[in-house]
VOBADO-378131 format. One record per atom (N, C-alpha, C, O): x, y, z. Coordinates in pm, whole numbers, plus 32768, in hexadecimal, padded with zeros to 4 digits. Example, Ala and Ser with C-alpha at 12.3 -4.5 7.8 and 13.67 -1.06 7.14 Angstrom:
# VOBADO-378131
85277DC7830C84CE7E3E830C85287EB6830C85907EB4834E85057F1F82C485577F9682CA850A80038313853D80728324
# end
This chain:
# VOBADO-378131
3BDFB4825C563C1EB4EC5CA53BDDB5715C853BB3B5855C143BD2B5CB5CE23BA7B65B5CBF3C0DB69D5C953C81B67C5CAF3BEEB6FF5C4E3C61B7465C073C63B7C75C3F3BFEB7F95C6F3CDCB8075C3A3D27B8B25C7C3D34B9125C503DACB92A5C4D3D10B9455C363D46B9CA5BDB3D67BA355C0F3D4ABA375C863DA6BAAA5BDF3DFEBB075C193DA5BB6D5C643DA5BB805CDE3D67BB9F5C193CCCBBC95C5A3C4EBBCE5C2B3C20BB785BE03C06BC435C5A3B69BC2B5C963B38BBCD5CFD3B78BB6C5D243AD2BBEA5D203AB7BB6E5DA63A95BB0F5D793A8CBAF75D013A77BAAF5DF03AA7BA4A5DEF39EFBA1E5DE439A4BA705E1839B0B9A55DA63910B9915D9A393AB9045DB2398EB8B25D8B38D3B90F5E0A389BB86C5E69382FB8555E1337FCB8BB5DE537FDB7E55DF0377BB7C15DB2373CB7165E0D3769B6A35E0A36DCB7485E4636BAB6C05ECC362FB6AC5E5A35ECB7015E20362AB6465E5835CAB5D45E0635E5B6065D7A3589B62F5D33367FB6015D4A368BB5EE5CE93674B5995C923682B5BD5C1D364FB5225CAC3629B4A65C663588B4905C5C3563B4225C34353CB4DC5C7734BEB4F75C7A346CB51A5BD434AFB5275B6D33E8B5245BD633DFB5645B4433FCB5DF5B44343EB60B5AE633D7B62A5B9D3406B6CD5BA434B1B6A15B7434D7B6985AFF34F2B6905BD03546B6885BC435B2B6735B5B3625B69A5B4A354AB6145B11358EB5D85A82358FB66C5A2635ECB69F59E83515B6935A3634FBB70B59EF357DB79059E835BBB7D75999356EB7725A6F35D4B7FD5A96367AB7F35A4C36B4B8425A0236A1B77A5A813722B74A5A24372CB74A59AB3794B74F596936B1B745598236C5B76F58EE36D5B7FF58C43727B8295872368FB83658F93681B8E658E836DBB924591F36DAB99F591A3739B8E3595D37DEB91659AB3835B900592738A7B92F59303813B8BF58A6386CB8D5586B384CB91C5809389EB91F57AD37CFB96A57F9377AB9D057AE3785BA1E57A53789BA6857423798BA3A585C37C0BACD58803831BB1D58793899BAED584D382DBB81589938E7BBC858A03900BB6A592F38B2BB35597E39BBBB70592539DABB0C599739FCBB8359D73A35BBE1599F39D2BB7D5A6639F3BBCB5ABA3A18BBB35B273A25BBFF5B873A31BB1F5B1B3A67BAC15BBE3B02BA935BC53B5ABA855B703AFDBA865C253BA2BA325C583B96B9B35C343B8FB97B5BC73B95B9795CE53B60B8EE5CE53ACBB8F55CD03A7AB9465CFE3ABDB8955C863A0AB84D5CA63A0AB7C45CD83A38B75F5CA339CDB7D55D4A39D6B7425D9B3935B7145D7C38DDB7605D533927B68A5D9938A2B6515D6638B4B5DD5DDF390BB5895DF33843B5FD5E203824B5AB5E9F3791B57B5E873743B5BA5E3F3767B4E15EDE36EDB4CA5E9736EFB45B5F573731B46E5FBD3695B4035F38367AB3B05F8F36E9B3555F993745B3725F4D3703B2C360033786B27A60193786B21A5FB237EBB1E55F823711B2045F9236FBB1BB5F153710B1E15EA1371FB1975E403713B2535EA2377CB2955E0237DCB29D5E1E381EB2C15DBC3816B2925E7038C1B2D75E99391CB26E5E28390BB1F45E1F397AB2BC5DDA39B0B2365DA239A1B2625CF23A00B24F5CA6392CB2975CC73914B2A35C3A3975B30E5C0639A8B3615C503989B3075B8A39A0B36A5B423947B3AF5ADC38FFB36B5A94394AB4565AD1390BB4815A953957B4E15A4939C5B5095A6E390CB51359BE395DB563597E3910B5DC59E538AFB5DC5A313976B64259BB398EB6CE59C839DFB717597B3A5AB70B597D3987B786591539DFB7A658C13A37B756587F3AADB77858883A1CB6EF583C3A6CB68C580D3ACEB64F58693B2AB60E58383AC3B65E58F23B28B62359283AE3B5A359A33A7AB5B659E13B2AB53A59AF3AECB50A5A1B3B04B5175AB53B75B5265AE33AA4B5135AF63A8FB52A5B733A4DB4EC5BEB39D2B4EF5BE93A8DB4AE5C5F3A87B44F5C9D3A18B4805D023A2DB4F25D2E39B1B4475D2C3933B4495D8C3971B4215DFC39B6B3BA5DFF3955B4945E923983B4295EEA38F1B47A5F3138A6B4D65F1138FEB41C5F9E3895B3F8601C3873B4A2606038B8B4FE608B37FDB48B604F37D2B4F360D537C0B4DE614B376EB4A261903845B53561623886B50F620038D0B5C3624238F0B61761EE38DCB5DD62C23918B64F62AF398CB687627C39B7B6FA627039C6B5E562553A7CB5FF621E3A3EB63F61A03A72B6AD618D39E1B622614439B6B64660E139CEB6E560AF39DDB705603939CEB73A611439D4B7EF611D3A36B80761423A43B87C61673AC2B7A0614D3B25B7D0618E3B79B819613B3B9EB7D160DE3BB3B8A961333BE3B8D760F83B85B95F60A33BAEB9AD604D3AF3B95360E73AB8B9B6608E3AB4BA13611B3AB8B9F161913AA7BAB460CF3AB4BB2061483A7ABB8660FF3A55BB79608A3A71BBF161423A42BC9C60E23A5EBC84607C3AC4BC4B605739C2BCCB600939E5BCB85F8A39A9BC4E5F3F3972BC695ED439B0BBAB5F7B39A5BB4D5F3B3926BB285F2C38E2BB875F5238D8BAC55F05384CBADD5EE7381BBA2D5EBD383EB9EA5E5C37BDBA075F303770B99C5F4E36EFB9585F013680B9555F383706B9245E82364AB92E5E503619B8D05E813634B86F5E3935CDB8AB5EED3570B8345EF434EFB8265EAD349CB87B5E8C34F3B7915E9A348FB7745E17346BB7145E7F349FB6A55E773436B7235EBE3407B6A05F0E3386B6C05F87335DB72D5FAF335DB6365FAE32CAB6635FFF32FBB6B26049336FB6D86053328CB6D3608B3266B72E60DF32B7B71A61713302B76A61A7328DB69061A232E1B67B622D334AB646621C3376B600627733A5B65C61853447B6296185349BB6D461A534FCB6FC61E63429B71461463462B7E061313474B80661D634DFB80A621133FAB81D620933CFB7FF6280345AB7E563023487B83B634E348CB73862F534F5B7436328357CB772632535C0B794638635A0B76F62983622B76D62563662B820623F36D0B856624535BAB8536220360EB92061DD3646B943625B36B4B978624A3624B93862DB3659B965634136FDB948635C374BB9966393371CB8C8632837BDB8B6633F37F9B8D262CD3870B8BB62B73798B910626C37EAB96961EC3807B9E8621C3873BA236215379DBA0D624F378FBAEF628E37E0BAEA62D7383CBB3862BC37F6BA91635E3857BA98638A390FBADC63733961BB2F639938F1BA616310397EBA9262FE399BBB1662913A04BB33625738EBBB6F628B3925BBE4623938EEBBE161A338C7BC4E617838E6BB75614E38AFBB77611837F5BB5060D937A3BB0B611537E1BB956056377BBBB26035372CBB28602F3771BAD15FF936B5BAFE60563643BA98602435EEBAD45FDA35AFBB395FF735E9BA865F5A354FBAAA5EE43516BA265F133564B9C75F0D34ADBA125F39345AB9AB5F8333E1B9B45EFB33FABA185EB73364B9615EC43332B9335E7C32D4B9035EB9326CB8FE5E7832D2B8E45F10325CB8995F65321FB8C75F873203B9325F5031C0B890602A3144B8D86038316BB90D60C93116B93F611331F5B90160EF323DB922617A320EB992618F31B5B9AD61E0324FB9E7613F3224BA7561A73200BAE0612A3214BB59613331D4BAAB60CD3162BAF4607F311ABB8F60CA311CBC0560A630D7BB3C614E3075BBAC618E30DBBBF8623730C0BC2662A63142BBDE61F031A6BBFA627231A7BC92626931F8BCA0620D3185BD0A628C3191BD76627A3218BDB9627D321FBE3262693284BD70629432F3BD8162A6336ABD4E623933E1BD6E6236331BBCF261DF3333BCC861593321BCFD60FA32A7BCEC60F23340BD41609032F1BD8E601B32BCBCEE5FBE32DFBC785FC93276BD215F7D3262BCEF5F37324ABD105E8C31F7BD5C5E59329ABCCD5E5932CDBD2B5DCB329EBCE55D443291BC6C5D303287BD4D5CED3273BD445C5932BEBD8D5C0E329DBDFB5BE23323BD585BFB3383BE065BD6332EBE3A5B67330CBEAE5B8032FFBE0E5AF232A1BE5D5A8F3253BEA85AD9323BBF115A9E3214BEA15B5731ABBEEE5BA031F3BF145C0D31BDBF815C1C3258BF0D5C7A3272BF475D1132FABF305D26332CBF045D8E3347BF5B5C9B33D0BF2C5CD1341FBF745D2E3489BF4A5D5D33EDBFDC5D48341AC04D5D8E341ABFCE5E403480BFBC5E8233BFBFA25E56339CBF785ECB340BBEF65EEE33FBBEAF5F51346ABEE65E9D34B3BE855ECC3536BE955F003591BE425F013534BF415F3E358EBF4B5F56356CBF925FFF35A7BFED603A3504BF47602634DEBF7C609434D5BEDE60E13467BEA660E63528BEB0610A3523BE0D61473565BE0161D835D4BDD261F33500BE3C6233352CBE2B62CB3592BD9C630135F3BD90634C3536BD3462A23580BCB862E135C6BC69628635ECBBF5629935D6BCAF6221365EBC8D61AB361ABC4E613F365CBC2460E03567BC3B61433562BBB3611134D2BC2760683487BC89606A34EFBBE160203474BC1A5FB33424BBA85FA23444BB3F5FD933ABBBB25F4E332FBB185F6A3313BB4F5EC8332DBBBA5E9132E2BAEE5EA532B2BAF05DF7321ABAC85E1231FDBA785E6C31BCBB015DC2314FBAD45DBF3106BA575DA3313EBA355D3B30CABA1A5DB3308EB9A15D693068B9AB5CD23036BA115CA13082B93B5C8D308CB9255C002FE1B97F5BD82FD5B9E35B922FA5B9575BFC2F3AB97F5BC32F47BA405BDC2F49BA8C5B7B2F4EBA6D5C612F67BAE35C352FD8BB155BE92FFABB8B5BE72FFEBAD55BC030A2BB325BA13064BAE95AE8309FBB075A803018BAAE5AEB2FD1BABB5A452FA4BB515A472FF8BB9E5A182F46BB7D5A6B2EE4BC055A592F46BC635A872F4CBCBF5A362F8ABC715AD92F9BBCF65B3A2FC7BD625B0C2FB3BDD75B2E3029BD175A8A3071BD995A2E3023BDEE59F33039BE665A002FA0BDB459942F31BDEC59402EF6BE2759BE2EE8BEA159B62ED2BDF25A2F2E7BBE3B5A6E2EAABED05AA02E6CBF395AAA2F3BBEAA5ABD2F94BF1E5B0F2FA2BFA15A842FAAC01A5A9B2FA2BF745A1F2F65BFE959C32EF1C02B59922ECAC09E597F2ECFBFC559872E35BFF059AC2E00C04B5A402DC2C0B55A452E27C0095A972E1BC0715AF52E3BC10D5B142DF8C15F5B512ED7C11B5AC62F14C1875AF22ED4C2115A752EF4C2885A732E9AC1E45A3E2E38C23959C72D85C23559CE2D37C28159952D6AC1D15A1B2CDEC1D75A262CBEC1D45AD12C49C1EE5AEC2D11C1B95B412D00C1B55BC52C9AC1465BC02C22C15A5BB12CD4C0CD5BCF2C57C02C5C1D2C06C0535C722C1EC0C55C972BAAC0215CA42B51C04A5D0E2AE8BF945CF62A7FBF775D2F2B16BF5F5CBB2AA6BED15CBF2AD5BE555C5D2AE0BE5B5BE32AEABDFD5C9F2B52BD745C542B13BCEC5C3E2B1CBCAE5CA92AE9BCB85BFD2AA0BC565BF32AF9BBE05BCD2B16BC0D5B5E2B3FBB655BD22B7DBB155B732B44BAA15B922AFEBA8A5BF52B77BA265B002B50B9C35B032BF7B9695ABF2C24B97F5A4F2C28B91D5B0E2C9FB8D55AEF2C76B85F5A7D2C01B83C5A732CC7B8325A3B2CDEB7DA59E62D72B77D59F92DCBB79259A62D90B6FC5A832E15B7315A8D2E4AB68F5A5D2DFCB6305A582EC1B6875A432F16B6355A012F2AB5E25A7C2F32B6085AF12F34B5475A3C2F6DB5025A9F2FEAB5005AC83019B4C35B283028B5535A6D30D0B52F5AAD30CBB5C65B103135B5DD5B4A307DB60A5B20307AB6505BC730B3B60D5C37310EB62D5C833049B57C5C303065B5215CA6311DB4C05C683139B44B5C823158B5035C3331CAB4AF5C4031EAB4295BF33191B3EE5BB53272B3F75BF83258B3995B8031F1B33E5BC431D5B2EB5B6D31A5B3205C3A315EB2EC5C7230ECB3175C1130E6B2BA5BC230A4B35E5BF6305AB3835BBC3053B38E5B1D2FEBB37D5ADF30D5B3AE5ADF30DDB35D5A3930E9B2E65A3B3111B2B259D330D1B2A35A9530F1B20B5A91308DB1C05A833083B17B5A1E301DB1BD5AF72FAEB1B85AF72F63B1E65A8B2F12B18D5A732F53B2485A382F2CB26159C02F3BB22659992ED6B1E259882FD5B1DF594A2FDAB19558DF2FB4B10259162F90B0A058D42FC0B109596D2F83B06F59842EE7B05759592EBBAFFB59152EADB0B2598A2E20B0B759902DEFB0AB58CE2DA9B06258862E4EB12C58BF2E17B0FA57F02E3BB0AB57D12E12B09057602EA2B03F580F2EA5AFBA57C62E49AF7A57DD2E04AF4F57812E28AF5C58692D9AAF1F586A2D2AAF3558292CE2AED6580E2D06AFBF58012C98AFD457D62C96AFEA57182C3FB01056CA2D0CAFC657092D33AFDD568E2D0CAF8256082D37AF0E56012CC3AFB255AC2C77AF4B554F2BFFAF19556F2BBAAEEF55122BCAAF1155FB2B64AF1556342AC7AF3F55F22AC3AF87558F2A4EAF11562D29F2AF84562729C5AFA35694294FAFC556972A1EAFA257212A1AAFD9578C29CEB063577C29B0B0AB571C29BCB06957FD2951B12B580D2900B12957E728E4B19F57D0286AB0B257AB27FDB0C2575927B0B09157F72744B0C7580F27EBB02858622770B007589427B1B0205939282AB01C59502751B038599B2791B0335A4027C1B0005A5527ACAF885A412848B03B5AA028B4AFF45ABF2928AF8F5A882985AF595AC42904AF895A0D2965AF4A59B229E8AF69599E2A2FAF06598F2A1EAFD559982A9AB04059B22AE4B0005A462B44AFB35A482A8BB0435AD62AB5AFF45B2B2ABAAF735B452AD6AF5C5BBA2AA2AEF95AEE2AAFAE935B252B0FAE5A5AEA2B4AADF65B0F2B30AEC55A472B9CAEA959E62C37AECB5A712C8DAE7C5A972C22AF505A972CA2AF745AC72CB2AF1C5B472D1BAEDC5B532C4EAF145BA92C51AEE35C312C57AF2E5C642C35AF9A5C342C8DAF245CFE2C9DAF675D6F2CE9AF975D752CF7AFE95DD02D57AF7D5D092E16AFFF5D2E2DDDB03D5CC22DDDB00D5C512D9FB0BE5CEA2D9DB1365C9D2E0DB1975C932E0CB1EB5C392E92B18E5D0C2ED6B1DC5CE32EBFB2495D432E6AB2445D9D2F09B2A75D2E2EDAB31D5D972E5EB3585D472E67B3D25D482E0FB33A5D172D9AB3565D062D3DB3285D4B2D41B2B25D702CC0B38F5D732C4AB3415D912BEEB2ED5D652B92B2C65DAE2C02B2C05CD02BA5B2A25C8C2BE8B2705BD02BFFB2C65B7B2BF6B2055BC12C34B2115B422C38B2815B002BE3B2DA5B032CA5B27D5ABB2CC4B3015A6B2CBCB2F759CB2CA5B353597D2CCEB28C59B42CB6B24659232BF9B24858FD2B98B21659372C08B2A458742B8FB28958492B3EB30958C12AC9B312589B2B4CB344590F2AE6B37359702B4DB40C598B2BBDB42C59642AECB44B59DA2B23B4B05A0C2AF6B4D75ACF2A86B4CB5B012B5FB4FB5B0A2B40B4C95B7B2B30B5585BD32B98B59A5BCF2AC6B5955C202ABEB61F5C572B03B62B5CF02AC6B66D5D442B5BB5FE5D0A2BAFB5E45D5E2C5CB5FC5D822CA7B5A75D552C8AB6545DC02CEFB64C5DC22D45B69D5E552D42B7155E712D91B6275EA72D94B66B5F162D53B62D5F9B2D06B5D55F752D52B63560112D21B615607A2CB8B66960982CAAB6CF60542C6EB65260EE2B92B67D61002BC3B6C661812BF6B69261E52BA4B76561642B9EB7AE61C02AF0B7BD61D02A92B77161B72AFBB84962082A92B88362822A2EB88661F42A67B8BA61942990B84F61D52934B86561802942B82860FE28F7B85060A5298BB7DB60E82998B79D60712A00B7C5602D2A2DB7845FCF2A2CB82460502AB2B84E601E2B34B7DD60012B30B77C604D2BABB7DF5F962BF9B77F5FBE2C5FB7FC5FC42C3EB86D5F9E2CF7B7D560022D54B83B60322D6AB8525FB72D6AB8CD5FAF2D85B8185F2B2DAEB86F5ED22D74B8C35E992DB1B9115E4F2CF2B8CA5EAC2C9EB9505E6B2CD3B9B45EC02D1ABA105E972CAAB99D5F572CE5BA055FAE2D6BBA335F822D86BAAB5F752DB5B9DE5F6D2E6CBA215F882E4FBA6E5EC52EA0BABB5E912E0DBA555EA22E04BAA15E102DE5BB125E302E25BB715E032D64BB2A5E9A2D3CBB9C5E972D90BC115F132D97BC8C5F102DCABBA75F7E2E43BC065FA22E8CBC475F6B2E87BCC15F772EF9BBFD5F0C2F5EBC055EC12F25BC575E552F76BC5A5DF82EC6BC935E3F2EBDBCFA5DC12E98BD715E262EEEBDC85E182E47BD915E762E51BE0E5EFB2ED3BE375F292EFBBEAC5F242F0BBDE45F512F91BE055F752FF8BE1E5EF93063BE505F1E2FECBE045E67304ABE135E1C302DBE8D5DEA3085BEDE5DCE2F81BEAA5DD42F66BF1A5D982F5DBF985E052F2FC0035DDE2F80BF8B5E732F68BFE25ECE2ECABFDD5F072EC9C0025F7D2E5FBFC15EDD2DF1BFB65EE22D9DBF7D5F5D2D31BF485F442DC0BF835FC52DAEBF13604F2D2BBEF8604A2D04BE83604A2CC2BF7C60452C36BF3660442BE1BF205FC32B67BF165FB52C4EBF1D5F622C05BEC45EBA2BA8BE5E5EFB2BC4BE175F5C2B34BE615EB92AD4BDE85EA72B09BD7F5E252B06BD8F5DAB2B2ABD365E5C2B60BCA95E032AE6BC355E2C2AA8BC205E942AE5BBF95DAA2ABCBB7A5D9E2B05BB3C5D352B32BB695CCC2B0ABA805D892B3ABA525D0F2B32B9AD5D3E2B2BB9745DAB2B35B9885CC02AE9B9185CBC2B81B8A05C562B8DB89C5BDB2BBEB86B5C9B2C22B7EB5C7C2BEAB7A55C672B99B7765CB72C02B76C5BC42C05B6EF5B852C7AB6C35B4A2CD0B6FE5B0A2C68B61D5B7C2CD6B5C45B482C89B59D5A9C2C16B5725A932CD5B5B25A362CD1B56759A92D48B52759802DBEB539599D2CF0B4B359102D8EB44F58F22DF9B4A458642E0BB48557EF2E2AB51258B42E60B56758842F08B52458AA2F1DB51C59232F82B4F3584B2FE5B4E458BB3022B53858DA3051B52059493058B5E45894307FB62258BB305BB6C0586F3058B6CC57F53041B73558CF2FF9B7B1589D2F61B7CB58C32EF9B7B158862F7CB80E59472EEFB836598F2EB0B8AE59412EE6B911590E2E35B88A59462DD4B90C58EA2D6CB939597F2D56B8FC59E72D3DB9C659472CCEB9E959AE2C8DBA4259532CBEBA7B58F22C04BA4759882BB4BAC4592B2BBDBB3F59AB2BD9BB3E5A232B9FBB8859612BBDBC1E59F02B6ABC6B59CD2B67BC8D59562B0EBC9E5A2A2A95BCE95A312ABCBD5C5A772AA2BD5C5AEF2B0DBDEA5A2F2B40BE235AA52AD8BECE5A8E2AB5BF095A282AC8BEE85B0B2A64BF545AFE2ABBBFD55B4B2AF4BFC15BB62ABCC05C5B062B37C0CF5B112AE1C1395B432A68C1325B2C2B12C19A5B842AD1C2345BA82AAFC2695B112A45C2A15AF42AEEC25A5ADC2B13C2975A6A2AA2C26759EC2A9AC1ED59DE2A44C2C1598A2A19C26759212AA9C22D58D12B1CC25958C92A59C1A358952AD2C14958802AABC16E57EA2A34C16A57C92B2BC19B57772B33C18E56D82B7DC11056A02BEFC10656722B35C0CB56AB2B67C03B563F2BCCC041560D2C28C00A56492BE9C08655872C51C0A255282CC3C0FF55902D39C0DC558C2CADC14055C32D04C17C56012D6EC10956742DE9C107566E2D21C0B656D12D3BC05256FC2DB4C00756B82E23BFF356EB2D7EBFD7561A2DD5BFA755D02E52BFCC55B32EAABF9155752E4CC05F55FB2EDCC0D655B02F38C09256462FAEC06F56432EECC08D56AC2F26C09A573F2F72BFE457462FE0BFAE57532F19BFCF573C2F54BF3257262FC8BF1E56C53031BEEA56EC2FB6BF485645303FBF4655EB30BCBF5855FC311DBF2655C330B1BFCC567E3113C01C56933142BFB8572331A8BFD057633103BF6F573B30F1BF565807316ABF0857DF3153BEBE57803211BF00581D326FBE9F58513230BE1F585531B9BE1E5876325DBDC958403235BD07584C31CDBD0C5819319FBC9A58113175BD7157E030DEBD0957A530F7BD0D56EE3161BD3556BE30B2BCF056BA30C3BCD956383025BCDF56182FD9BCAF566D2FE5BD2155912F41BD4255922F54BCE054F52FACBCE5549E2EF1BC9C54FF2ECEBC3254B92E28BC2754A12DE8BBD654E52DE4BC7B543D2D53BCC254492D1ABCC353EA2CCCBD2053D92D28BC5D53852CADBC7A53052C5BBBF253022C8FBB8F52CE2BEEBBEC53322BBFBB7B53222B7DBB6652992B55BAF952702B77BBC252652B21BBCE51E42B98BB4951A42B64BADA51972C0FBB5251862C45BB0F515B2CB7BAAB51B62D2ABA8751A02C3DBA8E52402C80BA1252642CC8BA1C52B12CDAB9BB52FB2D18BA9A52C72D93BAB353382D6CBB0853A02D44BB7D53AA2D8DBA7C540D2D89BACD54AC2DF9BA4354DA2E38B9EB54A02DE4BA70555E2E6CB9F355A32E2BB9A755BB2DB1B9AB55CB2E8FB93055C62E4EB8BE56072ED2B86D564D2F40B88E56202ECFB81856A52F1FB7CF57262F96B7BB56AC3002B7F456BB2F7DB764562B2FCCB70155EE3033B75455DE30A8B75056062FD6B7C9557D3032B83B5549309EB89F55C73102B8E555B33065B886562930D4B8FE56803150B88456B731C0B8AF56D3312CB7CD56C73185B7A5570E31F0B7B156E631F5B7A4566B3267B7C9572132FCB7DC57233319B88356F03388B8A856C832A1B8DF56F932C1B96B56FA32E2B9AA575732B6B97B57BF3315B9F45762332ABA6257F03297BACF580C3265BAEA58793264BB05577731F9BB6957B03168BB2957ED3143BAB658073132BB9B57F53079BB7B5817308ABB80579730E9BBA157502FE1BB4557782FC5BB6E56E52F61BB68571F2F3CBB2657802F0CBBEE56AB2E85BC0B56C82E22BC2E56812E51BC7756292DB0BC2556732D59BC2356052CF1BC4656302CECBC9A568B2C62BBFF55EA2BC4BC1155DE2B98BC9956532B32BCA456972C28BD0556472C12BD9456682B55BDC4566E2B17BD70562C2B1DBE0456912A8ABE3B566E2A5EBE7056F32A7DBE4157602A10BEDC56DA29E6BF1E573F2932BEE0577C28DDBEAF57322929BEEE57D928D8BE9F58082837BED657B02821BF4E579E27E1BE7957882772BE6F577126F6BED057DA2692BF0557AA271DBED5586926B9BF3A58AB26E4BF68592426A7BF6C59902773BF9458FE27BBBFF9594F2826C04C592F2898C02559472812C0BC58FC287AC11758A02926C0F9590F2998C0DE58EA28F9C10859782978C0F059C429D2C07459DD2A3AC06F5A1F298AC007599229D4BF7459C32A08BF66590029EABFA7589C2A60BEEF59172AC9BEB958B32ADFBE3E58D72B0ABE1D59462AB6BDD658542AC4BD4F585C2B17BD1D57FC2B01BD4157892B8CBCBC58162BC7BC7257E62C29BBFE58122C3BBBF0588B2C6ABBA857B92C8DBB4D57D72D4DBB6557BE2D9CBBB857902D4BBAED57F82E0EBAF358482E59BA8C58352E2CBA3858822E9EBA6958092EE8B9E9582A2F80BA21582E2FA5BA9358132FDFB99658623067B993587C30A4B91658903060B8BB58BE311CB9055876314FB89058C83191B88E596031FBB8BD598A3118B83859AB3132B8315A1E31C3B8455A8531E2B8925AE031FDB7DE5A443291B7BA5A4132EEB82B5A463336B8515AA332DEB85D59C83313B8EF599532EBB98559E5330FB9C75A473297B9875988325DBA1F59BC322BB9F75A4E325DBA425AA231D7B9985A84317FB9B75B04321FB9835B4A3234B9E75B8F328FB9305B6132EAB91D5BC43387B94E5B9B33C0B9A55BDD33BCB9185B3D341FB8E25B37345FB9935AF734B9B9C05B3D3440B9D65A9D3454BA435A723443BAD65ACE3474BB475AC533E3BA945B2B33B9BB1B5BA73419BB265BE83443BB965C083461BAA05C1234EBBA825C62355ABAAB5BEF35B0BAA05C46357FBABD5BB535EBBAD85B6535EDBB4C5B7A364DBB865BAB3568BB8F5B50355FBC415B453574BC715BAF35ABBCDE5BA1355EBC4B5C3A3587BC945CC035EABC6D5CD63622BCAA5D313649BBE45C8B36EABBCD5CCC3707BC3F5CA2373ABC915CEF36EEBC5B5C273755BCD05BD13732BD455BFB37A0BD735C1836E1BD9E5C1536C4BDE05C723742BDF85CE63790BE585CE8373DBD845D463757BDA55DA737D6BD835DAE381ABD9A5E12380EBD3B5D2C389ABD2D5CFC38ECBDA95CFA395DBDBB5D273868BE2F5C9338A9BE9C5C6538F6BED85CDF396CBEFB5CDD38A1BEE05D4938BCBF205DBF3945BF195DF0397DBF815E14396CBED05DF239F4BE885E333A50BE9A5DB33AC1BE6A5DBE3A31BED55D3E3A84BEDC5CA13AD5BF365CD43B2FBF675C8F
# end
C-alpha cells in the first residue's frame, strides 16, 4: 500500500523498480523527508511488489492513468524510464497540474524544458512552460559540476572529453551482461589471441556492441550523421545548453569499459582566461558536489571503485596543459546511478518541493 501523510506533496516515482530507481529509494530515506504520499509505479509486470520506503513497505501498482489519480498542483512526477514511456505518460501527469522531472532523452533538447543541474542552473528550474524539468545524461551530469566552476572563474571557450562509462548505464540489462561475461572469461587466458573473448561470450553481448569482459568497447548509442553515435551528441548538447554556451566546440568520444558501476572521463577543457593549476584546485575544493582528490605523488586521485555508492564528482590528475597556458586537463569520476541520475532527480524534487513549502 502507499502511505499518507498530513503534508507536503505528494511524489510519484514511475520505474521505480528499475536500477535508477532502486537507487533513488534508497536516498529517500537519506534525505530530509519532505513528502506526503510516495507512490511507486513501475511496468504491469511489477505491479504487485513490495518495497521499502523509509522503512516502510510499499505496494507497486501498474502504469496506467488511474496511476496519477489524485495528484494535482504542487505534486511532483519523477520518471526514470525510456524515452518513449516519458514521452507518453508526463503529459497525463502536466495535465492534471502537476510537476514532471523526466531523466530521459524526451525532451532534453525541448527548448521549453529546462534542463537542470542544480549545483550549476538551479535557478532555471523554475522556468517550465510545460510543467515538465529533464536531467541530463549520466555521463554529463559526471563533469558538469567541476566544469560549471570552472567555467564561472575562467569563462570555457573549448571542450574536449573522453567517457569511461559503466555498464550499469545500460540498466540492470547491462550489469547483467557484465557479470555474465566475467564468468565466462574468468580464470581463463582469454584476450592473448583473435577472437577468443568473442567466441568465449558469443553473440548475446548484451546491450553492448562488442563484449565487455576483458575489452573495452568505443561505442555507445545509435550512428548518427559522420560517425557520430547520439550519445556523444546528446553529451555535447546537454553541456551548451546547461552551461549557457550554445556555440561551445565540444568533442567527445564514448567508451563502454567492464566498469559495473561509476563513469570516468578525462576533460581537456580550454578557457578565455590563462588557466592557474593550483588556483583551479582552490575552485574545485570549494565547487558544491565535487570532491578534489589530487596527489598522485602518493597515489591519490579517483577512481570508479572508489566513488561507487557516493553522491559527489570526484576529481583529480588536475594540471594545466603542457602547450597551452589557457587549457586544463583532468580526470572525473562518479556514480552513475547516484550522482549522473538518481540524486539529480532528488535535488530538483526538493527544489521544486520548496516552492509549494
Amino acid at each position: 500500500m502507499t502511505r499518507t501523510r498530513s503534508s507536503g506533496p505528494a511524489l510519484a516515482v514511475v520505474g521505480a523498480t528499475g536500477a535508477v530507481g532502486s537507487v533513488l529509494l534508497q536516498m529517500l530515506s537519506q534525505r530530509a523527508d519532505v513528502w506526503g504520499e510516495i507512490r511507486l509505479i513501475a511496468s504491469a509486470r511489477s505491479a504487485g511488489r513490495m518495497l521499502a520506503v523509509r522503512a516502510e513497505e510499499t505496494e507497486v501498482i501498474a502504469l496506467t492513468e488511474d496511476a496519477f489519480d489524485g495528484l494535482g498542483p504542487g505534486d511532483i512526477a519523477l520518471f526514470l524510464t525510456p524515452a518513449d514511456v516519458s514521452a507518453r505518460w508526463a503529459p497525463v501527469v502536466t495535465v492534471r497540474g502537476s510537476v514532471v522531472i523526466d531523466l530521459s532523452a524526451a525532451f532534453r533538447e525541448d527548448p521549453e524544458v529546462p534542463l537542470v543541474v542544480p549545483e550549476v542552473n538551479a535557478h532555471a528550474v523554475r522556468i517550465r512552460p510545460r510543467g515538465i524539468v529533464a536531467g541530463p545524461d549520466c555521463v554529463t551530469a559526471t563533469m558538469i559540476a567541476a566544469l560549471g566552476a570552472l567555467h564561472s572563474e575562467y569563462s570555457l571557450c573549448d571542450l574536449a572529453v573522453s567517457s569511461y562509462q559503466a555498464a550499469s548505464a545500460a540498466g540492470r540489462a547491462g550489469s547483467e551482461a557484465l557479470r555474465r561475461q566475467q564468468l565466462l572469461v574468468a580464470g581463463t587466458t582469454l584476450g592473448e589471441q583473435p577472437g577468443d573473448v568473442r567466441r568465449a561470450v558469443g553473440e548475446d553481448t548484451g546491450p553492448f556492441a562488442a563484449p565487455l569482459a576483458l575489452n573495452v568497447v568505443p561505442w555507445s548509442g545509435e550512428l548518427r550523421a559522420d560517425g557520430w553515435s547520439s550519445h556523444e551528441l546528446a553529451v555535447r548538447a546537454e553541456t551548451r545548453r546547461i552551461l549557457q554556451l550554445e556555440q561551445l566546440p565540444v568533442s567527445v568520444t564514448c567508451v563502454q569499459v567492464p566498469v559495473l558501476t561509476g563513469h570516468s572521463l578525462t576533460v581537456r577543457a580550454r578557457f578565455e582566461r590563462e588557466v592557474d593549476a593550483a588556483h583551479a584546485r582552490e575552485i574545485l575544493e570549494a565547487a558544491p558536489g565535487v570532491v578534489l582528490v589530487d596527489d598522485p605523488a602518493a597515489g591519490e586521485f579517483p577512481t570508479p571503485v572508489d566513488a561507487a555508492g557516493t553522491d559527489p564528482a570526484w576529481v583529480g590528475r588536475v594540471r594545466a596543459s603542457l602547450d597551452d597556458r589557457h587549457a586544463l586537463e583532468l580526470f572525473v569520476c562518479a556514480d552513475n546511478l547516484r550522482k549522473g541520475a538518481a540524486l539529480n532527480a532528488a535535488q530538483i524534487a526538493e527544489l521544486i518541493a520548496g516552492e509549494f513549502a
